[in-house]
Z-matrix of the N, CA and C atoms (Angstrom, degrees):
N
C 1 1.442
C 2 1.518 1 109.05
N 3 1.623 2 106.79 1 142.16
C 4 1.390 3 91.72 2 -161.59
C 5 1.721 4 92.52 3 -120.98
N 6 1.671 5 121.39 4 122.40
C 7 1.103 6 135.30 5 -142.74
C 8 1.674 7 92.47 6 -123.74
N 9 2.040 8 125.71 7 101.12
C 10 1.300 9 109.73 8 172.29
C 11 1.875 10 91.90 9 -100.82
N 12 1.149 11 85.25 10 154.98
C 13 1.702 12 95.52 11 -177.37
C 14 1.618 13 102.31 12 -130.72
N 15 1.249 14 118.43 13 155.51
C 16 1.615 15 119.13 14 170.50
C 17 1.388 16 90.03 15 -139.68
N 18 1.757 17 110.94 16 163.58
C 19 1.607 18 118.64 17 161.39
C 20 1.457 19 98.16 18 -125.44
N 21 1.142 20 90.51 19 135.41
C 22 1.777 21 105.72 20 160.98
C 23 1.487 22 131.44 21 -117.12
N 24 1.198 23 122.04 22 141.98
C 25 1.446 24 94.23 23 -171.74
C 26 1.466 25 97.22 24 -98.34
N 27 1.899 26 113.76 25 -179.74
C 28 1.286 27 106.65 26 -167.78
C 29 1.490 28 122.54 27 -79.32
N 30 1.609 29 87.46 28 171.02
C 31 1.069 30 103.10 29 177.09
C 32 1.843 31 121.86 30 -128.74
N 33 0.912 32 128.03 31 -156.38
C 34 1.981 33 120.82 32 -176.07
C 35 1.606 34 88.70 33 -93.25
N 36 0.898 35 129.11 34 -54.49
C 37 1.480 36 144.26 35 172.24
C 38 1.051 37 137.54 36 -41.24
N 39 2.089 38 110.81 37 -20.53
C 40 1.104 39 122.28 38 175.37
C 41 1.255 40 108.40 39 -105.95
N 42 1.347 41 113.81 40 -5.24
C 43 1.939 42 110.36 41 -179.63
C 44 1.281 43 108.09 42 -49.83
N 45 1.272 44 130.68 43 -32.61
C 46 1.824 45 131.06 44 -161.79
C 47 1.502 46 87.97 45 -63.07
N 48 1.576 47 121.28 46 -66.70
C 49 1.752 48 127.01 47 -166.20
C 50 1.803 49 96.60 48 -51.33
N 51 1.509 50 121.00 49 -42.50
C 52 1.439 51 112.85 50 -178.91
C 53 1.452 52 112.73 51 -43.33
N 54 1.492 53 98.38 52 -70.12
C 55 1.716 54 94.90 53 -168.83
C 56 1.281 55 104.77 54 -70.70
N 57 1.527 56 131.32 55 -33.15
C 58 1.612 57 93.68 56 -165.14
C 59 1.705 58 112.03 57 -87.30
N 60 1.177 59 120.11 58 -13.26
C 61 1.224 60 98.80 59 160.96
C 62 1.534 61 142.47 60 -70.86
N 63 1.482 62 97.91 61 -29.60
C 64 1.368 63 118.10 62 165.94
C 65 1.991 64 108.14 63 -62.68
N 66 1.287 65 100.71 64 -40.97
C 67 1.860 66 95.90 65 176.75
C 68 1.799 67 114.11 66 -67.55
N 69 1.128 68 99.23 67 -38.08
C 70 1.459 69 93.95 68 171.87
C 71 1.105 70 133.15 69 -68.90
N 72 1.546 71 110.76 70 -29.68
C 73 1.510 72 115.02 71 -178.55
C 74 1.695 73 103.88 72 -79.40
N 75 1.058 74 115.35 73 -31.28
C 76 1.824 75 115.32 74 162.00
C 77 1.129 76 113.41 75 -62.02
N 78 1.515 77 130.22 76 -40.97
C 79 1.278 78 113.34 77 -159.05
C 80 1.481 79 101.31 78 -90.53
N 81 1.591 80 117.69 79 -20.15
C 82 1.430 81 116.74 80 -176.79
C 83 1.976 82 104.88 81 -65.27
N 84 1.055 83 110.12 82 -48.86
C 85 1.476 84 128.81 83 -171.33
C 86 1.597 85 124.92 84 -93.17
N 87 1.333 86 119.94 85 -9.97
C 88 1.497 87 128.01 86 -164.18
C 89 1.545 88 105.12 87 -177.46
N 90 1.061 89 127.19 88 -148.22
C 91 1.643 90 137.10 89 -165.88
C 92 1.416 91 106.65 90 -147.91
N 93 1.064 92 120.11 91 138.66
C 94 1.910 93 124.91 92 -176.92
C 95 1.515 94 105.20 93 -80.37
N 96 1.351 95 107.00 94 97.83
C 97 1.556 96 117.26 95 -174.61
C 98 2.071 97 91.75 96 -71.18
N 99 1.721 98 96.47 97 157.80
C 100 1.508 99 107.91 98 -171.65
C 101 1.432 100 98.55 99 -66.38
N 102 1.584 101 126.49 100 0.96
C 103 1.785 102 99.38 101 -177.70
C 104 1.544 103 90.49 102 -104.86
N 105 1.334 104 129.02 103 -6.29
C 106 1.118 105 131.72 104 160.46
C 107 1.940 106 117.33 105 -40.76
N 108 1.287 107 92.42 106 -79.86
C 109 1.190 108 99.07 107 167.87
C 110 0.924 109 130.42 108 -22.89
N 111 1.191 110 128.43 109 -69.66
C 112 1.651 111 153.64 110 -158.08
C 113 1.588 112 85.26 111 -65.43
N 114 1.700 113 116.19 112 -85.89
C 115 1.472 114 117.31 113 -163.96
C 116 1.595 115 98.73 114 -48.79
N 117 0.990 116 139.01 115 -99.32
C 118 1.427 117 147.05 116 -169.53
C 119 2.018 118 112.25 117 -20.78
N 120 1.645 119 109.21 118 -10.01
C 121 1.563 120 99.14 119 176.86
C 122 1.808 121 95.92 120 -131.14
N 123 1.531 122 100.91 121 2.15
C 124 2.075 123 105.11 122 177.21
C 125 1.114 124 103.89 123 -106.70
N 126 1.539 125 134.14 124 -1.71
C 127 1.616 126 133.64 125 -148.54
C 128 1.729 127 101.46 126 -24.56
N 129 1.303 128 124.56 127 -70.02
C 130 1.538 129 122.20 128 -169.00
C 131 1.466 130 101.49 129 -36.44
N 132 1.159 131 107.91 130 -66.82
C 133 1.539 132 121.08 131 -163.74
C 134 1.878 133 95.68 132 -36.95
N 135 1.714 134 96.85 133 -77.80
C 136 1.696 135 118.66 134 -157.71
C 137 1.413 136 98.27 135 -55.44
N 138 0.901 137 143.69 136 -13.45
C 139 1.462 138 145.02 137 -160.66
C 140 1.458 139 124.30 138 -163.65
N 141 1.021 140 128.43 139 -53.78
C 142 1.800 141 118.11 140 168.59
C 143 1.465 142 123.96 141 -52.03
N 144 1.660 143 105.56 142 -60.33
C 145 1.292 144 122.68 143 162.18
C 146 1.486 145 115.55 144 -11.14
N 147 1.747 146 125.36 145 -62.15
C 148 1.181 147 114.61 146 -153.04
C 149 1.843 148 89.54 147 -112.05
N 150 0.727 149 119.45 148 25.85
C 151 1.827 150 115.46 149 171.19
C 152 1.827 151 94.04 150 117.62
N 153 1.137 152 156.17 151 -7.24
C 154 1.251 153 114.07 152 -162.46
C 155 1.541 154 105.35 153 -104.76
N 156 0.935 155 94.25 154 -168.43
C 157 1.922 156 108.74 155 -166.44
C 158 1.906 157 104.84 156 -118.71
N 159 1.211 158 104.83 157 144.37
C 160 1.777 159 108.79 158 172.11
C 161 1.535 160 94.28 159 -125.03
N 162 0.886 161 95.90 160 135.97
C 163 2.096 162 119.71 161 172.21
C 164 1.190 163 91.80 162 -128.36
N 165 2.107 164 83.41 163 148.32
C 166 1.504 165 121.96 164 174.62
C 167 1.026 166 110.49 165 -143.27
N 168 1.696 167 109.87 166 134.53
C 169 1.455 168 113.32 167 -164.98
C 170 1.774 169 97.16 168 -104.86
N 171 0.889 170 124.08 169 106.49
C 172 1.791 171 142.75 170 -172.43
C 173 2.094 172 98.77 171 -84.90
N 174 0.898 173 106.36 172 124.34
C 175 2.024 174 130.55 173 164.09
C 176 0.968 175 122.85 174 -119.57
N 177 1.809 176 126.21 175 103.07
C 178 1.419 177 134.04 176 140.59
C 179 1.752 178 79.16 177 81.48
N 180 1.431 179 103.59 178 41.58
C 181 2.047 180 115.69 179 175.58
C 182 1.486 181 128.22 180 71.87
N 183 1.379 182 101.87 181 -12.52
C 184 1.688 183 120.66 182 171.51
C 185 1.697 184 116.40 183 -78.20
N 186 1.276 185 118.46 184 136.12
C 187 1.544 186 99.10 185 -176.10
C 188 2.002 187 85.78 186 -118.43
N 189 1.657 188 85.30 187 123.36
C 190 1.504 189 106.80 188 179.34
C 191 1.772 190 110.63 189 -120.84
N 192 1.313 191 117.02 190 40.48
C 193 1.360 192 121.48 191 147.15
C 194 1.760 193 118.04 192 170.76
N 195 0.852 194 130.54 193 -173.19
C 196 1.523 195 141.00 194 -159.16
C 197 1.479 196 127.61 195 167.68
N 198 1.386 197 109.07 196 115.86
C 199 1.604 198 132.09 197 169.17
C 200 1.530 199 109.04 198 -99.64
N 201 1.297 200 101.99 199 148.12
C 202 1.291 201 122.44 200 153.42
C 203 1.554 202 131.74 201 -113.30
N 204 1.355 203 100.58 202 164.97
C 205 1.444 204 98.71 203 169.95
C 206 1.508 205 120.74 204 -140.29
N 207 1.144 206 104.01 205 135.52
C 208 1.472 207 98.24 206 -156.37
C 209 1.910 208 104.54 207 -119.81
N 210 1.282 209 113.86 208 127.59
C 211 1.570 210 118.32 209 -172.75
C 212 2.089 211 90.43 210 -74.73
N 213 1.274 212 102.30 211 129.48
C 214 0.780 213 97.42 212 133.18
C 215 1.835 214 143.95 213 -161.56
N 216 1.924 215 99.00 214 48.43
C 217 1.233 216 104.68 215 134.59
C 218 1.262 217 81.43 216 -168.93
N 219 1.609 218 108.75 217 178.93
C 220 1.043 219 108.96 218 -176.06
C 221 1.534 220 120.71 219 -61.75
N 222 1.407 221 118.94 220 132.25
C 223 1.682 222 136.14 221 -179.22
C 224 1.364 223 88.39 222 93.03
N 225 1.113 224 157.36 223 14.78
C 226 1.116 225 139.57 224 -160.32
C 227 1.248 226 112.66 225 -149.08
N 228 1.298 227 119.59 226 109.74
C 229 1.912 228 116.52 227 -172.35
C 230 1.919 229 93.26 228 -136.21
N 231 1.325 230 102.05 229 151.07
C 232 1.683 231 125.67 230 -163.46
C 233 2.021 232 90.80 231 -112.51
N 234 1.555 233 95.16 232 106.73
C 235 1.734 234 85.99 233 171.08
C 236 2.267 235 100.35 234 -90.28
N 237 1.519 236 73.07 235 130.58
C 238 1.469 237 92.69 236 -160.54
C 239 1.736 238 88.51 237 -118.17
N 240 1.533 239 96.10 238 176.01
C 241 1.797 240 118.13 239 176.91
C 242 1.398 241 114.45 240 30.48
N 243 1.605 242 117.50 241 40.67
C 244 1.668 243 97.91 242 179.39
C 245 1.768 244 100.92 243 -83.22
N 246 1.492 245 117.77 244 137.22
C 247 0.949 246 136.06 245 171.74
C 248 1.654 247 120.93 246 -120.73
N 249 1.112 248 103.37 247 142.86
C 250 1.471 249 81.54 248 169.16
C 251 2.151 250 97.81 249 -140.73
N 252 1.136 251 119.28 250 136.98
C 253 0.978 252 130.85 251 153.53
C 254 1.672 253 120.88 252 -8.42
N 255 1.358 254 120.66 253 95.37
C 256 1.449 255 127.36 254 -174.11
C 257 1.688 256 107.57 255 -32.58
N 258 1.286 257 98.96 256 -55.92
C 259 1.965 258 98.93 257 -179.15
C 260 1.224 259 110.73 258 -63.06
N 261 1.391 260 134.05 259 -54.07
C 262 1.496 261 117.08 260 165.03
C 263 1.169 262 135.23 261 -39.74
N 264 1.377 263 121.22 262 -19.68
C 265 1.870 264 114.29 263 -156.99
C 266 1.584 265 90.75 264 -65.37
N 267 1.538 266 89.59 265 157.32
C 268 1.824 267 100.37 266 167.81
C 269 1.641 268 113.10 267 111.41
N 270 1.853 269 90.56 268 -29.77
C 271 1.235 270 86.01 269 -176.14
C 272 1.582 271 138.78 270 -96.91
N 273 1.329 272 87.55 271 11.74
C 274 1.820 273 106.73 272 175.42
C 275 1.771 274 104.80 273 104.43
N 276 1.312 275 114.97 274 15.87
C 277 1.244 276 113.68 275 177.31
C 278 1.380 277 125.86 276 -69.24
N 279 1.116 278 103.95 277 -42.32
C 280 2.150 279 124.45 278 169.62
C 281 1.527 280 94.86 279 -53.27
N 282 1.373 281 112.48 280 -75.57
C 283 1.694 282 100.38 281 -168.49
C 284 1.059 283 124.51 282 -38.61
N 285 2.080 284 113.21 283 -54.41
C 286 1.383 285 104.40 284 178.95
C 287 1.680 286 124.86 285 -53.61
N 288 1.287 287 107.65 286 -22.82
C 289 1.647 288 115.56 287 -159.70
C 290 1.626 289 88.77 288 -90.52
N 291 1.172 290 137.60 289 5.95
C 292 1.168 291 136.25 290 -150.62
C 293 1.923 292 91.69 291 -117.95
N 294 1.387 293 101.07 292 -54.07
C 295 1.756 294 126.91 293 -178.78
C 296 1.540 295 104.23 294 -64.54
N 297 1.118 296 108.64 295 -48.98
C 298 1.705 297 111.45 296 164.50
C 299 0.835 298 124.54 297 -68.55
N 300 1.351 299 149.29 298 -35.48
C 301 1.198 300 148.51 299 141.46
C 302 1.659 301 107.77 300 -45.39
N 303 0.920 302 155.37 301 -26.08
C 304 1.217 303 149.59 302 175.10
C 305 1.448 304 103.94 303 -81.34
N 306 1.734 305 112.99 304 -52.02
C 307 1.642 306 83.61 305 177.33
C 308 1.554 307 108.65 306 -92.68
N 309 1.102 308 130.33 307 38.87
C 310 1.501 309 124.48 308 157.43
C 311 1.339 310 101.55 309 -95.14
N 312 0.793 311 119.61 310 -42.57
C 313 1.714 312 129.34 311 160.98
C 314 1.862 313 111.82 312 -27.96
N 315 1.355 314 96.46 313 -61.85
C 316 1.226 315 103.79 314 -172.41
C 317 1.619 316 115.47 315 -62.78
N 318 1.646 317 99.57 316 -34.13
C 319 1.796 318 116.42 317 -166.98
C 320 1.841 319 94.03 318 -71.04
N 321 0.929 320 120.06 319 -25.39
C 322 1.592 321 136.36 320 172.28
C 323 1.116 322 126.17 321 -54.59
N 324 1.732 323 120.57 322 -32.87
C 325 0.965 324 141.69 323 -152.27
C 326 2.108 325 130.35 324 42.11
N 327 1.580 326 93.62 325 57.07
C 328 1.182 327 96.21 326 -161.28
C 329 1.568 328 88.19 327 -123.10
N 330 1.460 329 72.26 328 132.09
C 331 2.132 330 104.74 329 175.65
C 332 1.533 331 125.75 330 -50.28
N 333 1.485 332 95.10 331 -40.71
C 334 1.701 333 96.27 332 163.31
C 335 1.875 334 112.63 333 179.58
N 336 0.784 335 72.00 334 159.70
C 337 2.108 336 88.45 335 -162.91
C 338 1.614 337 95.18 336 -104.10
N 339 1.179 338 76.27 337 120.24
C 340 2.322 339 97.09 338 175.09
C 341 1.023 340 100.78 339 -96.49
N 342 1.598 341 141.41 340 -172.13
C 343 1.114 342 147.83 341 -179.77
C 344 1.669 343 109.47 342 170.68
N 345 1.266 344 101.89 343 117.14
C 346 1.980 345 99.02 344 170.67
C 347 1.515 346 109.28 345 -95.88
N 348 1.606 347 111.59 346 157.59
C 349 0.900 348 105.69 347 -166.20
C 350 1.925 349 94.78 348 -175.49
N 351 1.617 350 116.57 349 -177.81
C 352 1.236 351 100.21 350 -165.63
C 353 1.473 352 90.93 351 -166.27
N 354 1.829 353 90.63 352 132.98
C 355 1.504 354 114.96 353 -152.38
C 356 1.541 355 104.27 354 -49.11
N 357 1.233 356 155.26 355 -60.02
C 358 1.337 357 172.27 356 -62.57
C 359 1.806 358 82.41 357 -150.12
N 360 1.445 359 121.31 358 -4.36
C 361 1.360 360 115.32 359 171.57
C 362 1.214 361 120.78 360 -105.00
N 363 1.546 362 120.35 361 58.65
C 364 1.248 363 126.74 362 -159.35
C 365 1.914 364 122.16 363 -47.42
N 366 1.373 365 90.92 364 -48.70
C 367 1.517 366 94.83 365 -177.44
C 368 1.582 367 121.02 366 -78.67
N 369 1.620 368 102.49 367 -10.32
C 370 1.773 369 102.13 368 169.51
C 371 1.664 370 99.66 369 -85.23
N 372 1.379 371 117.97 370 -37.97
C 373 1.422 372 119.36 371 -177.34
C 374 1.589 373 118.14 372 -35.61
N 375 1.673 374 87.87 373 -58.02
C 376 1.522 375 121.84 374 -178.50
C 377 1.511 376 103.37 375 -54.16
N 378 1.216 377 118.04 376 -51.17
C 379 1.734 378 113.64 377 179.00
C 380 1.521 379 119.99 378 -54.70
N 381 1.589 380 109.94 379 -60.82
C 382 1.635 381 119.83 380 140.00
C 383 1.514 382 121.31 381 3.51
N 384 1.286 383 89.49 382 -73.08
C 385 1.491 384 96.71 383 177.21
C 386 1.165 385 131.86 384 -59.18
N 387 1.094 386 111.10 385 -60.09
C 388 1.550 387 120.26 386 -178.29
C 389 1.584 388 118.11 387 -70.51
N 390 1.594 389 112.03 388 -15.57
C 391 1.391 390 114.65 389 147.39
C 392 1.023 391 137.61 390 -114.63
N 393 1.633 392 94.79 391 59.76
C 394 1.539 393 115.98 392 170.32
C 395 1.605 394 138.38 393 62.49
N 396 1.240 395 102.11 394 21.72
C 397 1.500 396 119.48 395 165.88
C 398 1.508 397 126.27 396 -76.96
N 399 1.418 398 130.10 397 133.34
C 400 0.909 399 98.44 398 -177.47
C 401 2.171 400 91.33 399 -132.96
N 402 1.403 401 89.15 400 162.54
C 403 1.787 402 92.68 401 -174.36
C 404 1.314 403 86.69 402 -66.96
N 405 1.696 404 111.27 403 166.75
C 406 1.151 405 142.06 404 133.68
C 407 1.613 406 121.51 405 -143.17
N 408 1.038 407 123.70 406 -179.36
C 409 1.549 408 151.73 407 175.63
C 410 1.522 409 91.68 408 -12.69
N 411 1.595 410 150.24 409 132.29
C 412 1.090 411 152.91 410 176.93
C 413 1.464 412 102.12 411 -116.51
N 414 1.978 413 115.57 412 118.66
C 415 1.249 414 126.54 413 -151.57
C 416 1.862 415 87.89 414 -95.32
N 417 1.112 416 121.03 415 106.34
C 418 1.689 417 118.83 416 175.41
C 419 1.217 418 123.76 417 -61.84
N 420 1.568 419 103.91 418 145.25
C 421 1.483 420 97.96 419 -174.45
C 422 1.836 421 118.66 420 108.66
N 423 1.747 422 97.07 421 -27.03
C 424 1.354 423 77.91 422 -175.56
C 425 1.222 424 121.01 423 -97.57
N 426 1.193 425 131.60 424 3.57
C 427 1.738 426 153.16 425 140.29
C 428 1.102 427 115.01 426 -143.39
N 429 1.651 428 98.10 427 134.40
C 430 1.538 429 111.36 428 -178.07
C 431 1.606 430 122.12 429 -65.05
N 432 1.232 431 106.47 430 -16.64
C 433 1.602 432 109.05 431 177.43
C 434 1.572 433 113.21 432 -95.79
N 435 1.669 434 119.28 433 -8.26
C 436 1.345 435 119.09 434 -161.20
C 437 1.799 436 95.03 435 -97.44
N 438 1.484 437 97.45 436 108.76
C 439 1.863 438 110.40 437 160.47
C 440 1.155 439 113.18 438 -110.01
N 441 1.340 440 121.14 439 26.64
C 442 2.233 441 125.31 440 163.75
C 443 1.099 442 82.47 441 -157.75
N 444 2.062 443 101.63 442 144.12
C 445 1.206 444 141.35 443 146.89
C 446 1.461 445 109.79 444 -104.81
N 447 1.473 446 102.36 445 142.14
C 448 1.244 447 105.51 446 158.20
C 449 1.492 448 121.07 447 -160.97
N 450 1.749 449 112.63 448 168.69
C 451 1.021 450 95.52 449 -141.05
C 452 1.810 451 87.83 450 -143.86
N 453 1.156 452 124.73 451 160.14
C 454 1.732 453 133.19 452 -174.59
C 455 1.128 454 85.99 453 -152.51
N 456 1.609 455 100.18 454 144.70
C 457 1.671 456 125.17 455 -164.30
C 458 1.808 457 77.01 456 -111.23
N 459 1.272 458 118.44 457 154.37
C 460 1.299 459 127.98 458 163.71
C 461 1.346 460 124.84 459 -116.43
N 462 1.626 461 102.39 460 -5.92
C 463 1.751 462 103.77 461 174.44
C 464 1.381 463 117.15 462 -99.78
């Protein structure tokens, strides 16, 4: 199968694909906590505003998923909301949006990328892994569904 992919970063136009893919993949797996909301329908605000970047991974001109990245201190950005489009999964869309986000990370100049996330997600875990994340210490409180942190050094 022959799979062309592009990333784009956002745009005002792409917020609709932000939240609803990001709402579905919560509502399929967990519940849309209230900071959910807010970031996923403020994107500029929750995330552009203070330095970070949103990517979209676009197929055959359709954009079927989107990560963000969110600063939050200096060297330090949280890849948050990767979604990808229910009909796409399978097809290697998460990883790439996962790899791009790492080197947008890097184009950033940020020391290392955290990420919450929750064990029962085997095949995002699994991606994690194999690009070099590793758990640590999980700070409570900052999502109710997140039981793993993890974290990739970028220097």
């Amino acid at each position: 199968m022959n799979h062309t992919f592009s990333i784009v970063e956002y745009q005002p136009e792409y917020q609709p694909y932000f939240e609803k893919f990001n709402k579905a993949w919560l509502e399929e797996y967990f519940t849309i906590e209230p900071i959910d909301h807010w970031v996923l329908e403020n994107p500029e605000e929750a995330i552009l505003k203070e330095g970070g970047r949103i990517l979209f991974v676009c197929h055959n001109g359709s954009i079927i998923g989107t990560v963000a990245l969110k600063l939050v201190e200096p060297g330090i950005y949280e890849m948050t909301k990767m979604a990808v489009d229910k009909a796409a999964r399978g097809v290697g869309a998460g990883k790439l949006l996962c790899k791009t986000a790492i080197e947008k990370a890097r184009e950033l100049n940020a020391e290392k990328l955290i990420l919450y996330s929750h064990t029962s997600l085997e095949s995002a875990i699994a991606i994690y892994n194999k690009l070099g994340f590793e758990e640590i210490e999980l700070d409570k409180g900052k999502y109710v569904r997140a039981d793993i942190k993890m974290e990739l050094p970028l220097n």
